[in-house]
mmCIF file of the C-alpha atoms, coordinates in Angstrom:
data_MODEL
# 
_entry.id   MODEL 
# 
loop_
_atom_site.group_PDB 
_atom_site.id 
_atom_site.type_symbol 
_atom_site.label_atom_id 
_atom_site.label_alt_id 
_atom_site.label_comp_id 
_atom_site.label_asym_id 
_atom_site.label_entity_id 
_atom_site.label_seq_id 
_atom_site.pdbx_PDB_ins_code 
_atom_site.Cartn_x 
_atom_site.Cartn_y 
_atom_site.Cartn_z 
_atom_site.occupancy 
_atom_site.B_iso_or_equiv 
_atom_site.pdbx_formal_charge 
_atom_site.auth_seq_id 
_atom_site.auth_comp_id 
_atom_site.auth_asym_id 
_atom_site.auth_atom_id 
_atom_site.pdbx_PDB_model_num 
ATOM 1   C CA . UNK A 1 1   ? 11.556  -50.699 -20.094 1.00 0.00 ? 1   UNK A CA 1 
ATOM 2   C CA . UNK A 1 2   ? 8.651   -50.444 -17.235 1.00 0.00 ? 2   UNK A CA 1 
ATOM 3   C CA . UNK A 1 3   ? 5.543   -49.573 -19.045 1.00 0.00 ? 3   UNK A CA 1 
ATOM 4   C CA . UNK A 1 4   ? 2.656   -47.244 -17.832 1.00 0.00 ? 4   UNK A CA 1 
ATOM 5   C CA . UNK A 1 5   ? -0.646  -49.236 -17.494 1.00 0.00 ? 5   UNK A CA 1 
ATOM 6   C CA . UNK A 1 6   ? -3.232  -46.860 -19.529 1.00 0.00 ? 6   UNK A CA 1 
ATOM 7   C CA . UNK A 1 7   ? -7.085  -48.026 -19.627 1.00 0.00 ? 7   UNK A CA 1 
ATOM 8   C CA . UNK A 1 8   ? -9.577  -46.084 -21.614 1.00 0.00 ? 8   UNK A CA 1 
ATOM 9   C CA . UNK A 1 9   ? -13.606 -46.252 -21.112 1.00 0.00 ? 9   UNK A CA 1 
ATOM 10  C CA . UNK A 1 10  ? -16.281 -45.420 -22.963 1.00 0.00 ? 10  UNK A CA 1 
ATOM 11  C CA . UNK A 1 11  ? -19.935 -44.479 -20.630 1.00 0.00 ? 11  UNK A CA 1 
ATOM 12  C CA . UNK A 1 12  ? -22.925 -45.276 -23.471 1.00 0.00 ? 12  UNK A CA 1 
ATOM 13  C CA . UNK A 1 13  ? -24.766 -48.377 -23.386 1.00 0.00 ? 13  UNK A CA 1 
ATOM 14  C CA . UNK A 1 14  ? -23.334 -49.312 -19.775 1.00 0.00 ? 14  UNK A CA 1 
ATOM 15  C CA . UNK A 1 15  ? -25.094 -48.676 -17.088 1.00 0.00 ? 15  UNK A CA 1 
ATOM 16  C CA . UNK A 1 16  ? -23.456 -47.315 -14.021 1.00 0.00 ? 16  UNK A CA 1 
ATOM 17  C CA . UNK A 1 17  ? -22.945 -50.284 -12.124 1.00 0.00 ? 17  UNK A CA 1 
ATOM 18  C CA . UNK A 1 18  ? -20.966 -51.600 -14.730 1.00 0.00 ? 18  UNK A CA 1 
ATOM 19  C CA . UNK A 1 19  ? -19.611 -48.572 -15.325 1.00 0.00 ? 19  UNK A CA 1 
ATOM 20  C CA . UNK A 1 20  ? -17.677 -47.639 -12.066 1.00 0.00 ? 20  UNK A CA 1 
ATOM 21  C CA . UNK A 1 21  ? -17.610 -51.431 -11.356 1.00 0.00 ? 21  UNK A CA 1 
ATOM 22  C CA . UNK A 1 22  ? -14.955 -51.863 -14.033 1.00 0.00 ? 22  UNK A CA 1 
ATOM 23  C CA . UNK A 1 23  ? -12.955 -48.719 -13.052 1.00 0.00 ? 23  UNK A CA 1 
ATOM 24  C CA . UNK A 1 24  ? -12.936 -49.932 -9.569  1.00 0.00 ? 24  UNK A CA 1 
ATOM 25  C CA . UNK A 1 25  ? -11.880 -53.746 -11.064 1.00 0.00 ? 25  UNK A CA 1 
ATOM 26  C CA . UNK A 1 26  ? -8.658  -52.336 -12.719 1.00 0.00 ? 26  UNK A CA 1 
ATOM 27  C CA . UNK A 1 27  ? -7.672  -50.090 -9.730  1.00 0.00 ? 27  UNK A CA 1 
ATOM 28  C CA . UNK A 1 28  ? -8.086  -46.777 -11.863 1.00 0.00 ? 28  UNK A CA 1 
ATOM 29  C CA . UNK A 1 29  ? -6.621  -43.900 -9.984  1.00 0.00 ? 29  UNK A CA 1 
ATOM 30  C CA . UNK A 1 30  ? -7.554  -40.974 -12.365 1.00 0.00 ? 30  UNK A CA 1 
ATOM 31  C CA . UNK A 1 31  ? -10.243 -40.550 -14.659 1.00 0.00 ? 31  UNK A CA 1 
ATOM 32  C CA . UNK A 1 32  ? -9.185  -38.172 -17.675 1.00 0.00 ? 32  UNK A CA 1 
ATOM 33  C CA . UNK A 1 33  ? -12.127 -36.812 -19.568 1.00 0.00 ? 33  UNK A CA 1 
ATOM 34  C CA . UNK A 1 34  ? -11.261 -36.445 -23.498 1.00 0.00 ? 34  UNK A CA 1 
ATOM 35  C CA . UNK A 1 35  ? -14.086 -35.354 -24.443 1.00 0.00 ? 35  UNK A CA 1 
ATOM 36  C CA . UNK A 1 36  ? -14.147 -31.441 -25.505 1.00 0.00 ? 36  UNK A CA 1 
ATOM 37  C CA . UNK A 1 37  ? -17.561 -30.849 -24.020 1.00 0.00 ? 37  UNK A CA 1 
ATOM 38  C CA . UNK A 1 38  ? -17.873 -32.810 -20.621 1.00 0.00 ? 38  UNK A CA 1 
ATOM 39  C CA . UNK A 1 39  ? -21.471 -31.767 -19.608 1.00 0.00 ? 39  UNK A CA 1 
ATOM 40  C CA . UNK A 1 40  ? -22.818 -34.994 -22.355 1.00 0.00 ? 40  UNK A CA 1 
ATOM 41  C CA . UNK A 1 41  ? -26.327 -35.796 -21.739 1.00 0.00 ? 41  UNK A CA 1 
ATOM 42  C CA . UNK A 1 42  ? -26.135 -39.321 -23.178 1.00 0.00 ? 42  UNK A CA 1 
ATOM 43  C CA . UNK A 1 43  ? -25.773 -40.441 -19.564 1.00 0.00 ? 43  UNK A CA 1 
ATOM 44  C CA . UNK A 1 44  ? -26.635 -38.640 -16.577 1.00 0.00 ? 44  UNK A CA 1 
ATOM 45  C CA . UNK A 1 45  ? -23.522 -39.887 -14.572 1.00 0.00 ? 45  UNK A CA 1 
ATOM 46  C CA . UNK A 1 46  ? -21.552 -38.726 -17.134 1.00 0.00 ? 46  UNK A CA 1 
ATOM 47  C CA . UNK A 1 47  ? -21.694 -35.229 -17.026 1.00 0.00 ? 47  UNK A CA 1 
ATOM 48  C CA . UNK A 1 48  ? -18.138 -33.372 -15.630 1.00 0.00 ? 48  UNK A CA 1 
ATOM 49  C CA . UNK A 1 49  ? -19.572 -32.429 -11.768 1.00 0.00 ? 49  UNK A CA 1 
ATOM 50  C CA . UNK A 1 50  ? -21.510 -35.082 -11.618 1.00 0.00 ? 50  UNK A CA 1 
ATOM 51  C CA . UNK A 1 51  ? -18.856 -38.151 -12.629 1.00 0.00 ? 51  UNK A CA 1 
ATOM 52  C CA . UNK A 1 52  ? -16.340 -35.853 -10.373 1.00 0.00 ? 52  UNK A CA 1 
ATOM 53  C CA . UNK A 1 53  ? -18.546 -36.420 -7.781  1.00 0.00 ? 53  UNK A CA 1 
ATOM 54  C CA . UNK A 1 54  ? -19.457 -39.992 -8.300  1.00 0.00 ? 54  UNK A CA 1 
ATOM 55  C CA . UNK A 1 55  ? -15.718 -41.036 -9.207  1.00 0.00 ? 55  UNK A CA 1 
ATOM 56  C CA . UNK A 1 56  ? -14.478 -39.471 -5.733  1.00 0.00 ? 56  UNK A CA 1 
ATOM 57  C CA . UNK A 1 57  ? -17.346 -41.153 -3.713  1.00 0.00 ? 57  UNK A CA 1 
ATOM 58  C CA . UNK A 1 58  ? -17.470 -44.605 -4.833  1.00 0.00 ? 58  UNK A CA 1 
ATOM 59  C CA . UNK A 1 59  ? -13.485 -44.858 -5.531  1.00 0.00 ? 59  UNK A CA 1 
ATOM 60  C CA . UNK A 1 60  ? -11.769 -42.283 -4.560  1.00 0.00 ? 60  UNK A CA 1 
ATOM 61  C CA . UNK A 1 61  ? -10.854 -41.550 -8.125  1.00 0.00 ? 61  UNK A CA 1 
ATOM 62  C CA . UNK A 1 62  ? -9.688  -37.971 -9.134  1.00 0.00 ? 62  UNK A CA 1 
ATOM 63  C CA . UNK A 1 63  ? -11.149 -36.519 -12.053 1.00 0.00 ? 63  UNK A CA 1 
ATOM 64  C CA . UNK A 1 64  ? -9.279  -34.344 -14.896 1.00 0.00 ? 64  UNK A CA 1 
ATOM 65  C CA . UNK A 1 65  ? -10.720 -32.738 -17.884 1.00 0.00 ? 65  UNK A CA 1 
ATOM 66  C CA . UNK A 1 66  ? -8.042  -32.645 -20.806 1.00 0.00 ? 66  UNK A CA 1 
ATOM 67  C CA . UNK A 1 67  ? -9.641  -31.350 -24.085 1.00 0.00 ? 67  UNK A CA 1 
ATOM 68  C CA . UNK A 1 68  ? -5.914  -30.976 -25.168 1.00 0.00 ? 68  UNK A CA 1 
ATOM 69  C CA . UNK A 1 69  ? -6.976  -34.605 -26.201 1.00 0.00 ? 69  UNK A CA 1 
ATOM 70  C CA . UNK A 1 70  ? -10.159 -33.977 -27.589 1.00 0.00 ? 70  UNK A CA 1 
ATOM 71  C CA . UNK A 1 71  ? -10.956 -33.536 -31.525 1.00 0.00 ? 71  UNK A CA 1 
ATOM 72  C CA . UNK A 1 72  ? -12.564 -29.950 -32.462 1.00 0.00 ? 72  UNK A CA 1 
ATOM 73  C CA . UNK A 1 73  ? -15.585 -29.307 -33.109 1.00 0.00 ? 73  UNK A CA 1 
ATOM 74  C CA . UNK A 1 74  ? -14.996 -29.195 -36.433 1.00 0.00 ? 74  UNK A CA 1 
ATOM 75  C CA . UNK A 1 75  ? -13.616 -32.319 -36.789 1.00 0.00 ? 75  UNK A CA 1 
ATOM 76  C CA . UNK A 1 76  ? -16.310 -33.841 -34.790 1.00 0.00 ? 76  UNK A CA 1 
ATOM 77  C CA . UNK A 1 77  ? -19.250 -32.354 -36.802 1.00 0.00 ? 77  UNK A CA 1 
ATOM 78  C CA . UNK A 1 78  ? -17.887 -33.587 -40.112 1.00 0.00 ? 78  UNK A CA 1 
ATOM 79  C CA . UNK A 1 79  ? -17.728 -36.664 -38.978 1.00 0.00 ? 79  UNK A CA 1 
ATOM 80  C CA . UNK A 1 80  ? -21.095 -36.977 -37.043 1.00 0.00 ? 80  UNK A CA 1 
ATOM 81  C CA . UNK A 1 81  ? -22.638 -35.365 -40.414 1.00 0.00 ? 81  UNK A CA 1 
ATOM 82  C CA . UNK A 1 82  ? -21.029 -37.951 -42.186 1.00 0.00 ? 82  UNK A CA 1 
ATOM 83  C CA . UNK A 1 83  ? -18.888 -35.141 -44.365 1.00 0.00 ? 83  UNK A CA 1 
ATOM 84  C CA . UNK A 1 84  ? -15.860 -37.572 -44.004 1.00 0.00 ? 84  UNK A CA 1 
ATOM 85  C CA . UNK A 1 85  ? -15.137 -40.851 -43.126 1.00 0.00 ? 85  UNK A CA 1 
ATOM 86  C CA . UNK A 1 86  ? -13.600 -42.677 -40.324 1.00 0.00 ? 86  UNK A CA 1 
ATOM 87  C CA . UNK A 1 87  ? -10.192 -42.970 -41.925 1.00 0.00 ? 87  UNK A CA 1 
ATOM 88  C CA . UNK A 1 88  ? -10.502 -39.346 -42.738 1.00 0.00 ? 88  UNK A CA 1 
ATOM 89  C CA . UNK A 1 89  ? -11.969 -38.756 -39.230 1.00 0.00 ? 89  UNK A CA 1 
ATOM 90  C CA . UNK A 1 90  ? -8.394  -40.877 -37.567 1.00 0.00 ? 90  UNK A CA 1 
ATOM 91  C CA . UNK A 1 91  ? -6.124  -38.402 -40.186 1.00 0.00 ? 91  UNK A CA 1 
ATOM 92  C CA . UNK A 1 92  ? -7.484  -35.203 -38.894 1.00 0.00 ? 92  UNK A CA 1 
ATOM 93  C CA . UNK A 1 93  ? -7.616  -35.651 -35.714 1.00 0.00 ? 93  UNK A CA 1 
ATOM 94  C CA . UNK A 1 94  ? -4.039  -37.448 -35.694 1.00 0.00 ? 94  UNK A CA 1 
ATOM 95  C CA . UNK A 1 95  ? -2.416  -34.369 -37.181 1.00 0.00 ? 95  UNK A CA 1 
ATOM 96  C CA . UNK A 1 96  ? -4.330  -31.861 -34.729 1.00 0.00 ? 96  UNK A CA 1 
ATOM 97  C CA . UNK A 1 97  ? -2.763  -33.849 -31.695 1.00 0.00 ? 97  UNK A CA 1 
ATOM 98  C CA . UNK A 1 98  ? 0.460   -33.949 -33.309 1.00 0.00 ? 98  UNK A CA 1 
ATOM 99  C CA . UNK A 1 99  ? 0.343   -30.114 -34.020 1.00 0.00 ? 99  UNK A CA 1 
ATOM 100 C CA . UNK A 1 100 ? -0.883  -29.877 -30.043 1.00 0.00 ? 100 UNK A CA 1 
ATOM 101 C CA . UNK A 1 101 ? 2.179   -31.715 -29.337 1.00 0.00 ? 101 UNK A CA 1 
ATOM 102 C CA . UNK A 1 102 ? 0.292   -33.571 -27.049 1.00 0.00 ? 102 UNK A CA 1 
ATOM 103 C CA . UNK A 1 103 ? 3.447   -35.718 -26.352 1.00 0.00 ? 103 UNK A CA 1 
ATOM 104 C CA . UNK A 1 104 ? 4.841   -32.418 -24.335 1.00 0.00 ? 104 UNK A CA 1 
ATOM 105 C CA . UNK A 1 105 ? 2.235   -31.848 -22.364 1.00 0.00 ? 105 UNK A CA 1 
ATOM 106 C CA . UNK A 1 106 ? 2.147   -35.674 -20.325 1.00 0.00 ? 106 UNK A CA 1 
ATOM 107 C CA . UNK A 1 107 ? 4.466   -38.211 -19.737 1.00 0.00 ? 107 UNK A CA 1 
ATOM 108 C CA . UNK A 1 108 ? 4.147   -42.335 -19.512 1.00 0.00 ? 108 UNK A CA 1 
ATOM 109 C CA . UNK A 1 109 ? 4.448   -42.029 -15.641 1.00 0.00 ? 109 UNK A CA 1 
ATOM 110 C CA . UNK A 1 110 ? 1.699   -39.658 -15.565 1.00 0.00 ? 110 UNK A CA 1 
ATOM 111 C CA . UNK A 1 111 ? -0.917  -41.841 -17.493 1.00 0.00 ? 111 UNK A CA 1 
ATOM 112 C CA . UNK A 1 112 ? -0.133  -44.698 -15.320 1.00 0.00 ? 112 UNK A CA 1 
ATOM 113 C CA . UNK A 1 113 ? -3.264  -46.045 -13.686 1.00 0.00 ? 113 UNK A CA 1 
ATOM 114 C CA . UNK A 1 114 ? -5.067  -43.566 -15.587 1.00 0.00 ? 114 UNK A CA 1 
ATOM 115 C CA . UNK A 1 115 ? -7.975  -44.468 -17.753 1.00 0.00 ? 115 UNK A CA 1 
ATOM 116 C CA . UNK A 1 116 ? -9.209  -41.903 -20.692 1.00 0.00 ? 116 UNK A CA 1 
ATOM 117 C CA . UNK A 1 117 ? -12.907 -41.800 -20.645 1.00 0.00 ? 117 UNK A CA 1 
ATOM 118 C CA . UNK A 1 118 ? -14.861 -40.615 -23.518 1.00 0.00 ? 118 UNK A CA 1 
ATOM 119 C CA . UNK A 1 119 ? -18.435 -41.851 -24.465 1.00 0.00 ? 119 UNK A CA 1 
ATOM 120 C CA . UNK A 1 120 ? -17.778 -44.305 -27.621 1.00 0.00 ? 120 UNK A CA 1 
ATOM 121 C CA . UNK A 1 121 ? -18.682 -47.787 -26.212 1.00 0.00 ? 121 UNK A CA 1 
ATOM 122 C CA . UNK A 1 122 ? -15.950 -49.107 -28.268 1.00 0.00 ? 122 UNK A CA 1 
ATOM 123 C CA . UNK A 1 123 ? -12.551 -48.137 -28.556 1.00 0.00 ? 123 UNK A CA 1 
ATOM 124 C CA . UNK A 1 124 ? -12.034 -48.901 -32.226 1.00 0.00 ? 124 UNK A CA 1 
ATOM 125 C CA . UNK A 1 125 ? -13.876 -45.959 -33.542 1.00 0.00 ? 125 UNK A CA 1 
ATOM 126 C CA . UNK A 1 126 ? -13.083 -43.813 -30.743 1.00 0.00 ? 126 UNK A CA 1 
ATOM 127 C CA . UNK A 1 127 ? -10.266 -41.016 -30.497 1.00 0.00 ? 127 UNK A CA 1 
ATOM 128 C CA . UNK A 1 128 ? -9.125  -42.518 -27.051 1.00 0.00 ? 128 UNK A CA 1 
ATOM 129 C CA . UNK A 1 129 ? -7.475  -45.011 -28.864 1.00 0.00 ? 129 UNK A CA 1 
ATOM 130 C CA . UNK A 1 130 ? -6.210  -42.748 -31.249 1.00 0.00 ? 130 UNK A CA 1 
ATOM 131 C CA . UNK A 1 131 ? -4.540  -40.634 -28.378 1.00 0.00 ? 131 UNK A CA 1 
ATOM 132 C CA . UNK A 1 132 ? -2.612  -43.785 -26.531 1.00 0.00 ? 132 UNK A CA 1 
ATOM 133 C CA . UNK A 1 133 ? -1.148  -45.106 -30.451 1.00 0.00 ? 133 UNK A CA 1 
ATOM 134 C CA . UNK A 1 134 ? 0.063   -41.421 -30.901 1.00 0.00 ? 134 UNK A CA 1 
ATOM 135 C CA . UNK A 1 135 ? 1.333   -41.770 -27.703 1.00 0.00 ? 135 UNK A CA 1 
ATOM 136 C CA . UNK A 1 136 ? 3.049   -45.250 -27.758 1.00 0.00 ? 136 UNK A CA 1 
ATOM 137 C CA . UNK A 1 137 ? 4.385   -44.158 -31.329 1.00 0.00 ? 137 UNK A CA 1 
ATOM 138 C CA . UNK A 1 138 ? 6.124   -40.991 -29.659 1.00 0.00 ? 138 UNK A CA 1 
ATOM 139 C CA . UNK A 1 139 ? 6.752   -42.756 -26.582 1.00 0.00 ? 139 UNK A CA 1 
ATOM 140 C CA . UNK A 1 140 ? 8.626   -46.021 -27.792 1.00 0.00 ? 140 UNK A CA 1 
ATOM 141 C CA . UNK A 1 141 ? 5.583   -48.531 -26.696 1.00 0.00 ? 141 UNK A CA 1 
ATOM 142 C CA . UNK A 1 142 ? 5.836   -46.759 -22.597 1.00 0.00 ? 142 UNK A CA 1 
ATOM 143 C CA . UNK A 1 143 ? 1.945   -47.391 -22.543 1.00 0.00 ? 143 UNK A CA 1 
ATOM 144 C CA . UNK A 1 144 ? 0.511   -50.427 -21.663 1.00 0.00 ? 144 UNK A CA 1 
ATOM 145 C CA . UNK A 1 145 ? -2.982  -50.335 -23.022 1.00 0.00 ? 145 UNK A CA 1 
ATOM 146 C CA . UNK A 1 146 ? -6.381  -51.988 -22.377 1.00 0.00 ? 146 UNK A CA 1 
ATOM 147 C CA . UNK A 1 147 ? -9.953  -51.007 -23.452 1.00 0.00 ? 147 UNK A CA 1 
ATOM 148 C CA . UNK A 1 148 ? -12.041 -51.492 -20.550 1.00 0.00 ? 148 UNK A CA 1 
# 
Protein backbone atom coordinates (compact mmCIF):
# COMPACT_ATOMS: atom_id res chain seq x y z
CA UNK A 1 0.00 0.00 0.00
CA UNK A 2 1.56 3.64 -0.99
CA UNK A 3 0.84 5.85 1.89
CA UNK A 4 -0.09 9.64 1.81
CA UNK A 5 2.61 11.74 3.63
CA UNK A 6 0.33 14.01 6.10
CA UNK A 7 2.26 16.72 8.38
CA UNK A 8 0.36 18.77 10.86
CA UNK A 9 1.67 22.24 12.50
CA UNK A 10 0.86 24.06 15.21
CA UNK A 11 1.78 28.39 14.89
CA UNK A 12 2.13 29.44 18.94
CA UNK A 13 5.37 29.78 20.48
CA UNK A 14 7.24 29.66 16.95
CA UNK A 15 8.12 32.43 15.45
CA UNK A 16 7.68 32.81 11.76
CA UNK A 17 10.93 31.98 10.58
CA UNK A 18 10.64 28.79 12.06
CA UNK A 19 7.39 28.61 11.20
CA UNK A 20 7.33 28.66 7.30
CA UNK A 21 10.97 27.40 7.52
CA UNK A 22 9.70 23.96 8.51
CA UNK A 23 6.79 23.92 5.99
CA UNK A 24 9.20 24.81 3.34
CA UNK A 25 11.78 21.85 4.91
CA UNK A 26 9.12 19.07 4.36
CA UNK A 27 8.02 20.31 0.87
CA UNK A 28 4.34 21.11 2.12
CA UNK A 29 2.14 21.76 -0.83
CA UNK A 30 -1.15 22.74 0.98
CA UNK A 31 -1.76 24.24 4.15
CA UNK A 32 -5.29 23.10 5.61
CA UNK A 33 -6.52 25.33 8.37
CA UNK A 34 -8.56 23.20 11.14
CA UNK A 35 -9.22 25.60 13.10
CA UNK A 36 -13.10 26.76 13.15
CA UNK A 37 -12.25 30.42 13.49
CA UNK A 38 -9.12 31.25 11.24
CA UNK A 39 -8.81 35.05 11.97
CA UNK A 40 -6.65 33.82 15.66
CA UNK A 41 -4.86 36.66 17.09
CA UNK A 42 -2.31 34.55 18.98
CA UNK A 43 -0.02 35.24 16.03
CA UNK A 44 -0.28 37.84 13.57
CA UNK A 45 0.86 35.56 10.60
CA UNK A 46 -1.63 33.37 11.50
CA UNK A 47 -4.68 34.90 10.70
CA UNK A 48 -6.65 33.22 7.33
CA UNK A 49 -5.68 36.31 4.62
CA UNK A 50 -2.79 36.94 6.06
CA UNK A 51 -1.07 33.13 6.25
CA UNK A 52 -2.86 32.84 2.59
CA UNK A 53 -0.84 35.47 1.66
CA UNK A 54 2.37 34.62 3.35
CA UNK A 55 2.06 30.75 2.46
CA UNK A 56 1.69 31.70 -1.42
CA UNK A 57 4.65 34.23 -1.29
CA UNK A 58 7.34 32.53 0.48
CA UNK A 59 6.34 28.85 -0.89
CA UNK A 60 4.00 28.82 -3.13
CA UNK A 61 1.77 26.93 -0.78
CA UNK A 62 -2.09 26.97 -1.32
CA UNK A 63 -4.15 27.60 1.53
CA UNK A 64 -7.63 25.77 2.49
CA UNK A 65 -9.86 26.42 5.35
CA UNK A 66 -11.70 23.08 6.42
CA UNK A 67 -13.72 23.62 9.68
CA UNK A 68 -15.36 20.24 8.63
CA UNK A 69 -12.26 19.29 10.83
CA UNK A 70 -12.59 21.63 13.45
CA UNK A 71 -14.29 20.91 17.04
CA UNK A 72 -17.47 23.28 17.84
CA UNK A 73 -17.57 25.79 19.75
CA UNK A 74 -19.07 24.03 22.21
CA UNK A 75 -16.75 21.52 22.51
CA UNK A 76 -13.99 23.95 22.53
CA UNK A 77 -15.38 26.18 25.35
CA UNK A 78 -15.87 23.25 27.71
CA UNK A 79 -12.72 22.36 27.37
CA UNK A 80 -10.90 25.80 27.51
CA UNK A 81 -13.26 26.39 30.74
CA UNK A 82 -12.01 23.34 31.99
CA UNK A 83 -15.86 21.80 32.11
CA UNK A 84 -14.28 18.47 30.83
CA UNK A 85 -11.19 16.93 30.46
CA UNK A 86 -8.86 16.05 27.76
CA UNK A 87 -10.02 12.47 27.45
CA UNK A 88 -13.50 13.82 27.48
CA UNK A 89 -12.33 16.66 25.15
CA UNK A 90 -10.66 13.52 22.44
CA UNK A 91 -14.41 11.57 22.93
CA UNK A 92 -16.45 14.46 21.82
CA UNK A 93 -14.80 15.65 19.33
CA UNK A 94 -14.05 11.98 17.92
CA UNK A 95 -17.75 11.25 17.66
CA UNK A 96 -18.60 14.80 16.02
CA UNK A 97 -16.04 13.91 13.14
CA UNK A 98 -17.34 10.56 12.89
CA UNK A 99 -21.01 11.88 12.69
CA UNK A 100 -19.41 14.56 9.93
CA UNK A 101 -18.23 11.58 8.21
CA UNK A 102 -15.25 13.32 7.66
CA UNK A 103 -13.82 10.13 5.97
CA UNK A 104 -16.33 11.07 2.85
CA UNK A 105 -15.46 14.23 2.38
CA UNK A 106 -11.25 13.61 1.58
CA UNK A 107 -9.31 10.92 0.48
CA UNK A 108 -5.47 9.66 1.37
CA UNK A 109 -4.34 11.06 -2.08
CA UNK A 110 -5.77 14.31 -1.29
CA UNK A 111 -3.93 14.86 2.12
CA UNK A 112 -0.74 13.95 0.55
CA UNK A 113 1.84 16.67 1.06
CA UNK A 114 -0.67 18.39 3.00
CA UNK A 115 0.01 19.59 6.47
CA UNK A 116 -3.11 20.46 8.97
CA UNK A 117 -2.30 23.59 10.77
CA UNK A 118 -3.98 24.54 13.89
CA UNK A 119 -2.39 26.66 16.75
CA UNK A 120 -1.56 23.90 19.60
CA UNK A 121 2.31 23.84 19.66
CA UNK A 122 2.05 20.24 20.29
CA UNK A 123 0.26 17.69 18.61
CA UNK A 124 -0.59 15.51 21.59
CA UNK A 125 -3.27 17.67 22.96
CA UNK A 126 -4.31 18.96 19.74
CA UNK A 127 -7.39 17.81 17.50
CA UNK A 128 -5.01 17.64 14.38
CA UNK A 129 -3.87 14.57 15.62
CA UNK A 130 -7.10 13.47 16.48
CA UNK A 131 -8.29 14.04 12.77
CA UNK A 132 -5.24 11.94 10.96
CA UNK A 133 -5.90 8.65 13.79
CA UNK A 134 -9.66 8.91 12.74
CA UNK A 135 -8.43 8.98 9.51
CA UNK A 136 -5.75 6.17 9.46
CA UNK A 137 -8.41 4.08 11.53
CA UNK A 138 -11.02 4.54 8.56
CA UNK A 139 -8.42 4.54 6.07
CA UNK A 140 -6.41 1.22 6.86
CA UNK A 141 -3.02 3.20 8.03
CA UNK A 142 -3.10 5.31 4.09
CA UNK A 143 -1.59 8.31 6.14
CA UNK A 144 1.80 8.66 6.80
CA UNK A 145 2.04 11.06 9.67
CA UNK A 146 4.58 13.49 11.21
CA UNK A 147 4.14 16.42 13.68
CA UNK A 148 6.18 19.11 12.41
Amino acid sequence: MVQSRVLTIGFTRTTAQNFFGRLEKAGVKKVIDVRLHNTSQLAGFAKADDLAWFLDKIGGVEYVHAPLLAPTDDILTDYRKRHCDWTQYEARFRALIAKRRIEDHYAPEMLDHCCLLCSEHDAEHCHRRLVCEYLNERWSGALRVQHL
